[in-house]
C-alpha positions as MATLAB code, in Angstrom:
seq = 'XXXXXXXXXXXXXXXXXXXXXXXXXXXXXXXXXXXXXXXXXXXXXXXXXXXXXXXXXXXXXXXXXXXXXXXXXXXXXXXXXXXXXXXXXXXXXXXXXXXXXXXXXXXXXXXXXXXXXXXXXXXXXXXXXXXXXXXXXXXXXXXXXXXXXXXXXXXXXXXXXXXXXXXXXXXXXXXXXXXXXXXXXXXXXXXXXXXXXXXXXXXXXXXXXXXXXXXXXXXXXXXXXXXXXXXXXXXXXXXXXXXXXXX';
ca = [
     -18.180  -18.478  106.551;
     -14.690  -17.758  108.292;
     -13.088  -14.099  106.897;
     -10.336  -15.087  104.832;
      -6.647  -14.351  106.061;
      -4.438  -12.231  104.507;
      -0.786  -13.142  103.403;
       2.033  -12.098  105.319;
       5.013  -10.757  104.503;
       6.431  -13.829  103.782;
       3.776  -15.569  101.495;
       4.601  -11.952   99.975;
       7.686  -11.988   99.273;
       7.477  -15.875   98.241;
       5.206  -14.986   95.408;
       7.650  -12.146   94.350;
      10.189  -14.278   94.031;
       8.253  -17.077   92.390;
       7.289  -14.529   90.076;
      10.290  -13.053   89.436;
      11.761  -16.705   88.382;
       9.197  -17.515   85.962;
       8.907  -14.082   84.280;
      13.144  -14.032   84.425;
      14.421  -17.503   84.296;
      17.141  -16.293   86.035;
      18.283  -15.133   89.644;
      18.365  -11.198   89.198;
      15.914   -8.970   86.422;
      18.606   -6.187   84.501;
      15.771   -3.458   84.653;
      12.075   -3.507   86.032;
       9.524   -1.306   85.105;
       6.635    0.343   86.813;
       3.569    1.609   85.803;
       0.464    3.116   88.166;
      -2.820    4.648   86.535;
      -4.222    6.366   89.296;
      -2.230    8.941   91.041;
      -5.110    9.656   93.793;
      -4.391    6.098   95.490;
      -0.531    6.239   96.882;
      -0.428    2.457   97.067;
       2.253    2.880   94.309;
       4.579    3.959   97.043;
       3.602    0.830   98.753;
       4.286   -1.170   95.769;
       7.565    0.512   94.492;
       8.827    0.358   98.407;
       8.492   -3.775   98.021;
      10.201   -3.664   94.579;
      12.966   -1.581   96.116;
      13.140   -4.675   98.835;
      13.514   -7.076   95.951;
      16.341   -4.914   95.056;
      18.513   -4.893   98.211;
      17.874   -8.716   97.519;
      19.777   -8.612   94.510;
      16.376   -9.748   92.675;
      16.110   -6.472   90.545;
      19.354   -4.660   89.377;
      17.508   -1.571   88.138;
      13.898    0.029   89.159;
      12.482    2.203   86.534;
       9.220    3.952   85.751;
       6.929    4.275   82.646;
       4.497    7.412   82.048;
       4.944    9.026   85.382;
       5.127   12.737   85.641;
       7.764   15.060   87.151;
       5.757   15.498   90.445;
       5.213   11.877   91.059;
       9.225   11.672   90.346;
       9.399   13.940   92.793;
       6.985   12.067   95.223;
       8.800    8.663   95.268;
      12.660   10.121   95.052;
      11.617   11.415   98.577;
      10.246    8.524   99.896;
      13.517    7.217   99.151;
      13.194    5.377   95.960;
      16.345    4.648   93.724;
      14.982    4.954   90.420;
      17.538    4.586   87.442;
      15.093    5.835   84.116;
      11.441    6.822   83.320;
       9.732    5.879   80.074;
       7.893    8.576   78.296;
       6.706    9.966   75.312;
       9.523   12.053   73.418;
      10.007   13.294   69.960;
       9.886   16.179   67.696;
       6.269   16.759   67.907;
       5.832   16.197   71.741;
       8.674   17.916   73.236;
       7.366   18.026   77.097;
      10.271   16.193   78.772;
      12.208   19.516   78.076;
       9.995   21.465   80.311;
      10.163   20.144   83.516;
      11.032   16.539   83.569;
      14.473   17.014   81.989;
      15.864   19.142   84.301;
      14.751   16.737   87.421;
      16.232   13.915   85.698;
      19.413   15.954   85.712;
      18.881   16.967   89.485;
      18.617   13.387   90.306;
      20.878   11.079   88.558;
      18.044    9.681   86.596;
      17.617    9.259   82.739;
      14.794    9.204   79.872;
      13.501    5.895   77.960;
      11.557    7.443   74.657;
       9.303    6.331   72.801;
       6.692    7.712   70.199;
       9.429    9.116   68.909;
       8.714    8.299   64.849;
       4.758    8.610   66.132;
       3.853    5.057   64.115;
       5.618    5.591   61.238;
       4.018    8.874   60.547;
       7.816   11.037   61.099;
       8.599    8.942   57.756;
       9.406    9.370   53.921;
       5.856    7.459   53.258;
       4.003   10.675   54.679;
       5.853   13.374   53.232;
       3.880   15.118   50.491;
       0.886   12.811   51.626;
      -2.998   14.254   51.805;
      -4.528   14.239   55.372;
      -4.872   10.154   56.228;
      -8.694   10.000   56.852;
      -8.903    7.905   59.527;
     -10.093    4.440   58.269;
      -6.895    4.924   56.799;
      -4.586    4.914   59.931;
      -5.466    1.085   60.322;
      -3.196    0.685   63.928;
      -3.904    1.881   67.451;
      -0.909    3.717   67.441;
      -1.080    5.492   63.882;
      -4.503    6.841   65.132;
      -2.939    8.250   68.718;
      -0.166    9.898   66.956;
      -2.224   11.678   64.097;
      -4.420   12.919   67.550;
      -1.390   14.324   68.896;
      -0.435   15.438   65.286;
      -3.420   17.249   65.748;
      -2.865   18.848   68.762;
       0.156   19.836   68.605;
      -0.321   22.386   65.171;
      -1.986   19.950   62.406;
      -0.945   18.346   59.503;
      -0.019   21.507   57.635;
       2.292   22.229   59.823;
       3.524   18.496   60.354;
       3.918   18.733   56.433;
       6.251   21.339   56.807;
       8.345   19.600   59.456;
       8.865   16.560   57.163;
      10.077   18.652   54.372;
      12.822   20.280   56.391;
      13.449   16.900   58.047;
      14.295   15.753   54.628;
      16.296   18.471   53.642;
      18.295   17.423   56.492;
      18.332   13.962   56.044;
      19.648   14.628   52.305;
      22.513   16.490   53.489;
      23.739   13.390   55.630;
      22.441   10.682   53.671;
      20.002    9.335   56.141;
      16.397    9.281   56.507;
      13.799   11.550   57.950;
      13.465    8.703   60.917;
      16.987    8.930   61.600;
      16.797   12.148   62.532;
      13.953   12.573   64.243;
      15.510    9.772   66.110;
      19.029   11.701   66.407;
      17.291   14.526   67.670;
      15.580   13.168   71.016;
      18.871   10.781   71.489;
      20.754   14.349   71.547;
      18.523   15.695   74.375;
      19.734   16.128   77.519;
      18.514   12.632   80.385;
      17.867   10.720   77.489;
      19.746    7.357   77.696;
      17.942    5.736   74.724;
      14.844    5.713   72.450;
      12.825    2.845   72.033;
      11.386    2.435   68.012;
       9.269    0.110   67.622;
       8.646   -2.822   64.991;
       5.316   -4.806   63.634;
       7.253   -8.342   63.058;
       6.904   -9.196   59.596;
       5.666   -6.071   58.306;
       8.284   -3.419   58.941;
      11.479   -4.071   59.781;
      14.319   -1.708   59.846;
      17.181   -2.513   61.614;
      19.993   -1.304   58.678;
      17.865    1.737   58.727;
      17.875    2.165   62.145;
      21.791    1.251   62.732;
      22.646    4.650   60.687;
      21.286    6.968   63.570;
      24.835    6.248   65.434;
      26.701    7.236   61.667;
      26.312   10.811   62.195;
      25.673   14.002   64.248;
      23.188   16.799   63.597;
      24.867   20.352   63.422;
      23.584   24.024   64.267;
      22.478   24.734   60.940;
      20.147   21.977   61.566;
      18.781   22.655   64.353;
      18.588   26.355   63.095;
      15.838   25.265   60.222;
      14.431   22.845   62.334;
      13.772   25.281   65.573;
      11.552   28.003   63.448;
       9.327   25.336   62.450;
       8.556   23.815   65.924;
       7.710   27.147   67.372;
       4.866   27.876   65.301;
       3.352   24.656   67.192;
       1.080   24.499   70.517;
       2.146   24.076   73.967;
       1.430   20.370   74.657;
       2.195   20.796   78.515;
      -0.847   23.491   78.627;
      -2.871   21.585   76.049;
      -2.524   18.171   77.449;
      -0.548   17.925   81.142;
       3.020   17.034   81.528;
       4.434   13.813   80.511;
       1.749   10.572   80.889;
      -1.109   13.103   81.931;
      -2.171   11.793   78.431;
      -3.303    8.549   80.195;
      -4.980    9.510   83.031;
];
C-alpha cells in the first residue's frame, strides 16, 4: 500500500476557505476565535500563523483567543501575531485578569472578552440568603464549576456576604445584584465586553441585562465591596493564571 500524500499549501488553503464560506456565508468572518489545550505542542503557532494568512486575505477581520494565559500572549505577540481580544474567565469572585493579564493587554493594544462573570446564575437575587446548594441541586455543568470555584476562592460564607453587599448596592441604584457584578468587570481596565449567557427558554433577561449601561458604580461602592473580596484566596496561587483551569 502506497504512503498517502500530504496536502499542500494549496489544498490548504482551499479547505480554509471552503470552510470559512460554509461556517460564514459570507466573504470575510468579523472576529475568529482560537482555542489550543495543550501548551507543550507549539503547533498553535503553526495554526494561528495560517489564520493570520487568512487575514491578510481579507478572510478574517479580527483574530482573537479564548482561555490562553499571559505567557502564551506573550509567546504568539512575538511571533508576530495581531491579536485584537482574549476570552477569559472574569468576575467578582475570579479576579486573575488583574494580576498579570491586564496589564499586557494594556502593553499591547489588546482587550478582554469575559465571561463567568454571574458564575451560572449563582451572583443572583435567587441565592442570596440561600443554604449551601448540595450538589444534586446545581442541576447544570456550569452551576457545578462555579460553586467549585465558589469554593475555592473563600466558600459560601463568604460568597453570602458578597451578595448581601452586592444588594445593598444594587438597592441604592435600582438595579440588580447581576447588574453589578456585571458593571464591575465592564469597569476594569482591557475589558471590551462581558459575555452573559442565556438557557433559551428558561432564563431570559435581556430588560434586565439592558440596565447595566443605566448607571455607574461610585467609590463608596467599591469601598464596601473591596473589604469583602480581600478576605478571599489567591486564585492565581490556588489555581494558575487565567485558563490554567483547563489544562
Amino acid at each position: 500500500m502506497g504512503a498517502a500524500s500530504r496536502p499542500n499549501d494549496e489544498t490548504r488553503r482551499r479547505g480554509r476557505d471552503r470552510h470559512l464560506a460554509v461556517a460564514n456565508g459570507r466573504q470575510c468572518l468579523d472576529l475568529l476565535q482560537f482555542h489550543w489545550w495543550d501548551y507543550g505542542d507549539r503547533s498553535y503557532l503553526d495554526a494561528l500563523g495560517h489564520l493570520a494568512d487568512l487575514q491578510r486575505e481579507g478572510k478574517i477581520r479580527h483574530l482573537a483567543l479564548t482561555n490562553f494565559d499571559t505567557e502564551r500572549l506573550g509567546v504568539i505577540a512575538d511571533h508576530g501575531v495581531p491579536i485584537v481580544s482574549n476570552q477569559v474567565q472574569y468576575s467578582l469572585i475570579d479576579r486573575r485578569p488583574d494580576i498579570r493579564m491586564a496589564l499586557f493587554c494594556r502593553d499591547h493594544a489588546m482587550t478582554l472578552l469575559a465571561y463567568g462573570t454571574l458564575l451560572g446564575g449563582l451572583l443572583s437575587e435567587k441565592y442570596l440568603g440561600r443554604p449551601e446548594p448540595r450538589r444534586p441541586e446545581l442541576d447544570t455543568a456550569s452551576l457545578q464549576k462555579y460553586k467549585n470555584m465558589i469554593d475555592a476562592w473563600g466558600g459560601w460564607t463568604l460568597f453570602q456576604e458578597l451578595l448581601g453587599t452586592l444588594k445593598q448596592i444594587a438597592d441604592k441604584h435600582r438595579v440588580s445584584i447581576a447588574n453589578v457584578g456585571v458593571r464591575y468587570i465592564l469597569d476594569r481596565p482591557a475589558v471590551a465586553g462581558v459575555i452573559v449567557g442565556a438557557r433559551l427558554g428558561t432564563a431570559g433577561h435581556v430588560i434586565d441585562n439592558a440596565r447595566v449601561f443605566g448607571f455607574a458604580l461610585d467609590a463608596g461602592d467599591l469601598a464596601v465591596i473591596e473589604p469583602v473580596l480581600a478576605k478571599s484566596h489567591d486564585l492565581m496561587s490556588r489555581i494558575g493564571d487565567c485558563g490554567d483551569e483547563y489544562r
